[in-house]
GUKELUM-855332 format. One record per residue (C-alpha): residue number from 1; residue in three letters; x, y, z. Coordinates in steps of 0.5 Angstrom, whole numbers. Layout:
! residues N
nr	rest	x	y	z
NUM	ALA	X	Y	Z
...
END
This chain:
! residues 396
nr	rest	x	y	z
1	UNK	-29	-81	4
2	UNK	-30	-83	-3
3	UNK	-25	-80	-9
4	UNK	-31	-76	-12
5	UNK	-33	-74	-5
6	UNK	-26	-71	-5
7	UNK	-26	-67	-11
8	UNK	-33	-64	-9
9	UNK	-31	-62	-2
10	UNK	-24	-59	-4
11	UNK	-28	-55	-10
12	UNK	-32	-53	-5
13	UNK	-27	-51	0
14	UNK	-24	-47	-6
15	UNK	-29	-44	-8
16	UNK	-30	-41	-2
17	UNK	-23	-39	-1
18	UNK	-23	-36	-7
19	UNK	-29	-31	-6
20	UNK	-28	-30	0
21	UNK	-21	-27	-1
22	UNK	-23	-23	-7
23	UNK	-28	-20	-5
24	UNK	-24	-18	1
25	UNK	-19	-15	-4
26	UNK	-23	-11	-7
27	UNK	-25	-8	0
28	UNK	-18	-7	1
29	UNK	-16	-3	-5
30	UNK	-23	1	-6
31	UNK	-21	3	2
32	UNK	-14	5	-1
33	UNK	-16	9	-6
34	UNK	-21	12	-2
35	UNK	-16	14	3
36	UNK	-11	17	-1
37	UNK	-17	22	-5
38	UNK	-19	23	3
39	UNK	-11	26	4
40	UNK	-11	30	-3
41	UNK	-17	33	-1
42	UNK	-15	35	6
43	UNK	-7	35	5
44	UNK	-5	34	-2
45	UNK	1	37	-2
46	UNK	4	31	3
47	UNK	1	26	-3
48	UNK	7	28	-8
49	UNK	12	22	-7
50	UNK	12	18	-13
51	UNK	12	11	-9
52	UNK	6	13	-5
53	UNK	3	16	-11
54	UNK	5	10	-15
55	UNK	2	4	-8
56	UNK	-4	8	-11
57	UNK	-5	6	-18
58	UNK	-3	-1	-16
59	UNK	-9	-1	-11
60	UNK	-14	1	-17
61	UNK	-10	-5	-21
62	UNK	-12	-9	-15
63	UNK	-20	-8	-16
64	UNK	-20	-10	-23
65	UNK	-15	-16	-22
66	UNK	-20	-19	-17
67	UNK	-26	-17	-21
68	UNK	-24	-20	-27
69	UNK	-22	-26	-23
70	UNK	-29	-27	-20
71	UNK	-32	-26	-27
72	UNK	-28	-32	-30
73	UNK	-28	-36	-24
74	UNK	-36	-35	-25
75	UNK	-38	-36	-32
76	UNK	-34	-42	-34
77	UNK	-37	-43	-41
78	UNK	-35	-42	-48
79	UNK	-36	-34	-50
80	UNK	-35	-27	-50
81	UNK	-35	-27	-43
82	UNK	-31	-33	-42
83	UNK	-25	-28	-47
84	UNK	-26	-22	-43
85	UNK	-25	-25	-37
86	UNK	-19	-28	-39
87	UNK	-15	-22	-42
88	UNK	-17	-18	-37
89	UNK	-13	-22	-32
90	UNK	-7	-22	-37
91	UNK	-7	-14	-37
92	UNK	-9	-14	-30
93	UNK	-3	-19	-28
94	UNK	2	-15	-33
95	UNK	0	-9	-31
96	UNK	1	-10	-23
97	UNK	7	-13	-25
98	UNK	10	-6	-29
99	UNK	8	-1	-24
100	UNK	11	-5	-18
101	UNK	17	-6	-22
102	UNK	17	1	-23
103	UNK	16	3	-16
104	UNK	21	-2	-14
105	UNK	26	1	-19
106	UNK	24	8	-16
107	UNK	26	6	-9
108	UNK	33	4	-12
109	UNK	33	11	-15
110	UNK	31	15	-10
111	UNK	34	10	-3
112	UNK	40	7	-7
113	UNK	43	12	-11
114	UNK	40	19	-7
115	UNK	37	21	-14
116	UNK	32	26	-12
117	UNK	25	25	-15
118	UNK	22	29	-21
119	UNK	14	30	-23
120	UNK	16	27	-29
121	UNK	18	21	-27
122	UNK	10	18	-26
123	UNK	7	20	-32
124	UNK	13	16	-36
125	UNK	11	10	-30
126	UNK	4	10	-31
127	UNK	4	10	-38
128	UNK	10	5	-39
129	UNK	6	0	-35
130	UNK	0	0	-38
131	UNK	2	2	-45
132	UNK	6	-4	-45
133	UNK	1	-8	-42
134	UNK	-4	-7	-45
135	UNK	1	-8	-51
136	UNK	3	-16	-49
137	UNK	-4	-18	-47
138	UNK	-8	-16	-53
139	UNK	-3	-18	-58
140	UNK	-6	-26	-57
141	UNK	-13	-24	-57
142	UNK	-14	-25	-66
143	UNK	-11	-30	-66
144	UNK	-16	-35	-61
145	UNK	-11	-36	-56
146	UNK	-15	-34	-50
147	UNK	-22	-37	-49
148	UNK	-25	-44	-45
149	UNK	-21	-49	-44
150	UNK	-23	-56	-43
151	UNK	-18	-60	-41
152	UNK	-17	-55	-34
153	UNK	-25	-53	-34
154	UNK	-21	-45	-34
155	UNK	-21	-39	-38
156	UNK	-15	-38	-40
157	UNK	-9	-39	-45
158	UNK	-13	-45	-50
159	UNK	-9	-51	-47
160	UNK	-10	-54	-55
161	UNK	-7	-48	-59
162	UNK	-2	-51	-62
163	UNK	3	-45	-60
164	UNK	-1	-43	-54
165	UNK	7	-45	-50
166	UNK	10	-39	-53
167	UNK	4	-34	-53
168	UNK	4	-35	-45
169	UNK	11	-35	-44
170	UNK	12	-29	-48
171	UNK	7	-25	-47
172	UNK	5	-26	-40
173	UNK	10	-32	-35
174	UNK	17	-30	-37
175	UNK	15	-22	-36
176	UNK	12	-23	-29
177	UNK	18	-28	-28
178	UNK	23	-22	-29
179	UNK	18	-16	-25
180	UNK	18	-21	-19
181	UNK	27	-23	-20
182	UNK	27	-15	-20
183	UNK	24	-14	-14
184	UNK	28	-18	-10
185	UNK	34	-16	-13
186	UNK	32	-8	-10
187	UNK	30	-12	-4
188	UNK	36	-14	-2
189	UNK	40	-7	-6
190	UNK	36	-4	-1
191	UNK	36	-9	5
192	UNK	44	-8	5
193	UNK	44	-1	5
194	UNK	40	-2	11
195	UNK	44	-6	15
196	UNK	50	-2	13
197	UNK	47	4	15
198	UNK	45	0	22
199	UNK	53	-1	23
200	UNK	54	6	22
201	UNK	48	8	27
202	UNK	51	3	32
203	UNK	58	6	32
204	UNK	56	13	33
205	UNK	52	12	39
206	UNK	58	10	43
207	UNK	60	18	41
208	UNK	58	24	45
209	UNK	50	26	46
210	UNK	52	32	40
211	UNK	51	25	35
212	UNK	44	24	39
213	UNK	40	28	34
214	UNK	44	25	28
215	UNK	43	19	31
216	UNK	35	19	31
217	UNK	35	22	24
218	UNK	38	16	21
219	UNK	34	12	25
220	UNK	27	14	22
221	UNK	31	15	15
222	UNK	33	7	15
223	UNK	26	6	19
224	UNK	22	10	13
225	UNK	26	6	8
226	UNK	25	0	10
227	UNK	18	1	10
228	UNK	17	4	3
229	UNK	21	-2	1
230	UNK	16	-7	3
231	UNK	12	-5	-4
232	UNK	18	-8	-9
233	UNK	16	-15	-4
234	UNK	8	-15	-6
235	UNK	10	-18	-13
236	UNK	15	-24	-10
237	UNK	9	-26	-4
238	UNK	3	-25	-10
239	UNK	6	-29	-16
240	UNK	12	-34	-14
241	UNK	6	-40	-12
242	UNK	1	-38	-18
243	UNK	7	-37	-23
244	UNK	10	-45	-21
245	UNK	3	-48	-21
246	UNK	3	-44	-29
247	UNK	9	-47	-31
248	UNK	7	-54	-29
249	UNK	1	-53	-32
250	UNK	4	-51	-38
251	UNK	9	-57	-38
252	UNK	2	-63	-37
253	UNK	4	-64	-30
254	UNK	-2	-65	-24
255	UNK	-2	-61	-20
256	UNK	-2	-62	-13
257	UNK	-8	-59	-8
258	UNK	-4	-56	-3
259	UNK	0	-52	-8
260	UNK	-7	-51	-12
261	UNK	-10	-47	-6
262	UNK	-3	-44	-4
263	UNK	-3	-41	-11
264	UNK	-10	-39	-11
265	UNK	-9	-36	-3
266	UNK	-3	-32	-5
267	UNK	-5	-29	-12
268	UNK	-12	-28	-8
269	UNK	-9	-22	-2
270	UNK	-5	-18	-8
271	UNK	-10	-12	-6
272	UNK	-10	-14	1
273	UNK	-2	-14	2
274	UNK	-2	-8	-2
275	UNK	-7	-5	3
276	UNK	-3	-7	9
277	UNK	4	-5	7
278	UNK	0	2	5
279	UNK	-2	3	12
280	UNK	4	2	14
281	UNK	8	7	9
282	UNK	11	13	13
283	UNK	8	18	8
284	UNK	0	15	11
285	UNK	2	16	18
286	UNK	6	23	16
287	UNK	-1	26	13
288	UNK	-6	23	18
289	UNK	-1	26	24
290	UNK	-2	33	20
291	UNK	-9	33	18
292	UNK	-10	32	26
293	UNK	-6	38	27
294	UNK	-10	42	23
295	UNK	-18	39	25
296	UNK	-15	40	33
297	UNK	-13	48	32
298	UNK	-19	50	26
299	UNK	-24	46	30
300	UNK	-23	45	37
301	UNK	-22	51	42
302	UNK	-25	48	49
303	UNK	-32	51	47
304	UNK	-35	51	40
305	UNK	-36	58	38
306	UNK	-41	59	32
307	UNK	-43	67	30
308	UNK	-50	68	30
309	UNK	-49	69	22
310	UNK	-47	63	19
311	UNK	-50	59	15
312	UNK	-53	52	17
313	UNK	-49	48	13
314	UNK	-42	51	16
315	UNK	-46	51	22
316	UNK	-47	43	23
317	UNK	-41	42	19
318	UNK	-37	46	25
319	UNK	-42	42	30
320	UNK	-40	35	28
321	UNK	-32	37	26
322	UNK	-33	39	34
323	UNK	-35	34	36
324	UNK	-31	28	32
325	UNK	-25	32	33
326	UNK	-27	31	41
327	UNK	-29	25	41
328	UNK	-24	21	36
329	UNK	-18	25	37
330	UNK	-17	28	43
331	UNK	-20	21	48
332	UNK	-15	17	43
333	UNK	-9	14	47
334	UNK	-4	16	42
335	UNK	-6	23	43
336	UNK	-6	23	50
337	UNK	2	20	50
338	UNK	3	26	45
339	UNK	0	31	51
340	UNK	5	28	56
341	UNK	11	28	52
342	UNK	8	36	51
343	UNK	8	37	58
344	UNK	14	34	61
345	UNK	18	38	55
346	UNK	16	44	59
347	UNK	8	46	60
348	UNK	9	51	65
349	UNK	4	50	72
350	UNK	4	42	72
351	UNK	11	38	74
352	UNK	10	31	75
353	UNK	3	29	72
354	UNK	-1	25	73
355	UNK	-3	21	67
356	UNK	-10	21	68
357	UNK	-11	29	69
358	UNK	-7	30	64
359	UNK	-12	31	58
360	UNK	-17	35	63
361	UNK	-12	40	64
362	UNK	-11	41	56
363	UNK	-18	41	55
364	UNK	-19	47	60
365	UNK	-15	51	55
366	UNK	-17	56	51
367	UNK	-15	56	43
368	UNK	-9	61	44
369	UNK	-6	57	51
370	UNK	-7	50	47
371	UNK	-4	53	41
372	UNK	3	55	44
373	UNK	3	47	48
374	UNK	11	46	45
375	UNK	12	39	42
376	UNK	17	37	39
377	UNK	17	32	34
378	UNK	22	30	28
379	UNK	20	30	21
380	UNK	19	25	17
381	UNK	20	24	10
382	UNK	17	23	5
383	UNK	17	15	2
384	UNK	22	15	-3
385	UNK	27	21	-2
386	UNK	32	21	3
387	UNK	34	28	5
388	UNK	42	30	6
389	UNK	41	35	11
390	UNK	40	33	18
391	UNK	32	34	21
392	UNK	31	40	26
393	UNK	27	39	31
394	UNK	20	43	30
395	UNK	16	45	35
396	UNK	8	45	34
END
């Protein structure tokens, strides 16, 4: 294979990842968002958390991040759309960086210190980090700093503006640098606590079984808290690659291309990591776990009973609940293995069931027999708040 024969197979294989990941971006952070306005319109009062609330300003940063990039990636030429695209990626960029830095700083608040979270504390988030950078991405823009670079074949910072080393480190690489150090910094505050609170955990299980609730109190606070903290990891996983291959651009170096296609990667999933760790947030689970409950008692009772004077709508509104509700939940697997906790915690008339009949035997239920199936469950709580007192036993 020729040199140039390279080139153009290297080019082709980074345009396809390129695209490829952002697009998918844009379709995680899009179901992200999508998903949280489904949960406040069914259970917002679950949605309050600031971390979680926070993941989703970030989601809706994402799309615009990607956006941007596709369109700067598309149109390579001198012109307005060559600048927008290039401030949009800088504002982007910056302002994904503050509001993870403000979700991980929430995170020691609330996870290392127990400080309890206050309503006012999103608002000074959310304004902060995007004041600030709209503030830094918009300051180089009269002064012809973002346009076409030749030299890279990019639109980004001018590589021929004499002072663009000092507009681009001071209004872009050392403020992402010090948002990533941050994060890792809450990471590992909070990942010490987790180990300490492991030893602890571990010590009260060899006393008597009156510690075992405590014991599986503590367990889900830790595991909840791990959790959450993998939000203040997305900064470190997105921009470490993209930022070293910045600083070498910056200093004239060439870059490699593995470590190209690595920064390029790595920059490119930021919507789909963030919509992973988003499905793995306890307050997502917390949530869908109650809609489930409230779509089972309001539209499920073994027969669907409509009055002969409701209206159509409600009438086929009921009717496709009823049958989603059957269909998606009630034949789940993880709803069949609630069952049968709910069963052997004391469901009179069965003793040792049969797996298999089990579900039969709740569907032939009416409404008011299902209702008083006793499952016992721990609450969960929310992303961010660790309470004090102990978690009782609740029974649904």
């Amino acid at each position: 294979m020729s040199a140039s024969e390279e080139v153009l197979f290297q080019n082709n294989i980074y345009d396809f990842v390129f695209y490829l990941l952002h697009g998918s971006s844009v379709i995680s952070a899009a179901l992200v968002s999508l998903t949280f306005l489904g949960l406040s319109w069914f259970k917002g009062e679950l949605t309050e958390s600031i971390s979680f609330r926070l993941s989703i300003w970030i989601a809706v940063v994402d799309i615009f991040y990607s956006l941007f990039n596709i369109l700067n990636h598309a149109f390579t030429n001198p012109g307005f759309l060559c600048t927008s695209s290039a401030w949009g990626i800088s504002f982007t960029s910056l302002a994904f960086v503050f509001l993870s830095v403000s979700l991980a700083f929430n995170l020691q608040a609330t996870v290392v210190h127990n400080r309890l979270e206050r309503p006012e504390w999103e608002r000074i988030y959310i304004l902060a980090s995007i004041v600030l950078a709209l503030l830094l991405s918009l300051i180089p823009l009269p002064f012809g700093v973002f346009g076409y670079d030749k030299k890279n074949n990019i639109c980004w910072f001018i590589s021929t503006h004499k002072h663009r080393a000092v507009w681009e480190t001071l209004t872009f690489l050392s403020w992402s640098i010090l948002g990533v150090i941050y994060s890792m910094v809450v990471v590992a505050m909070i990942t010490e606590r987790f180990v300490r609170q492991v030893r602890c955990i571990s010590a009260l299980e060899n006393l008597s079984d009156s510690h075992s609730i405590n014991v599986d109190r503590s367990k889900i606070i830790n595991l909840t808290a791990l959790f959450i903290t993998f939000y203040a990891l997305v900064p470190a996983i997105t921009q470490t690659f993209n930022l070293l291959a910045e600083f070498m651009i910056l200093d004239g170096m060439k870059v490699s291309f593995p470590l190209l296609m690595a920064a390029v990667i790595s920059s490119s999933i930021q919507g789909i990591v963030n919509s992973v760790v988003f499905a793995l947030d306890p307050t997502l689970r917390l949530a869908i776990s109650e809609i489930r409950e409230d779509l089972l008692r309001i539209y499920f009772n073994g027969k669907l009973d409509i009055p002969p004077e409701a209206e159509l709508f409600q009438s086929i509104k009921k009717r496709i609940l009823n049958f989603a509700v059957e269909r998606f939940i009630l034949k789940s697997r993880s709803y069949h293995k609630e069952i049968e906790i709910a069963v052997w915690s004391g469901l009179d008339g069965i003793k040792a069931p049969d797996r298999a009949k089990i579900p039969q035997k709740v569907l032939s239920q009416k409404q008011e027999d299902f209702d008083s199936i006793e499952i016992h469950t721990l609450e969960i709580p929310a992303a961010g708040v660790l309470p004090t007192t102990p978690l009782p036993l609740r029974k649904k």
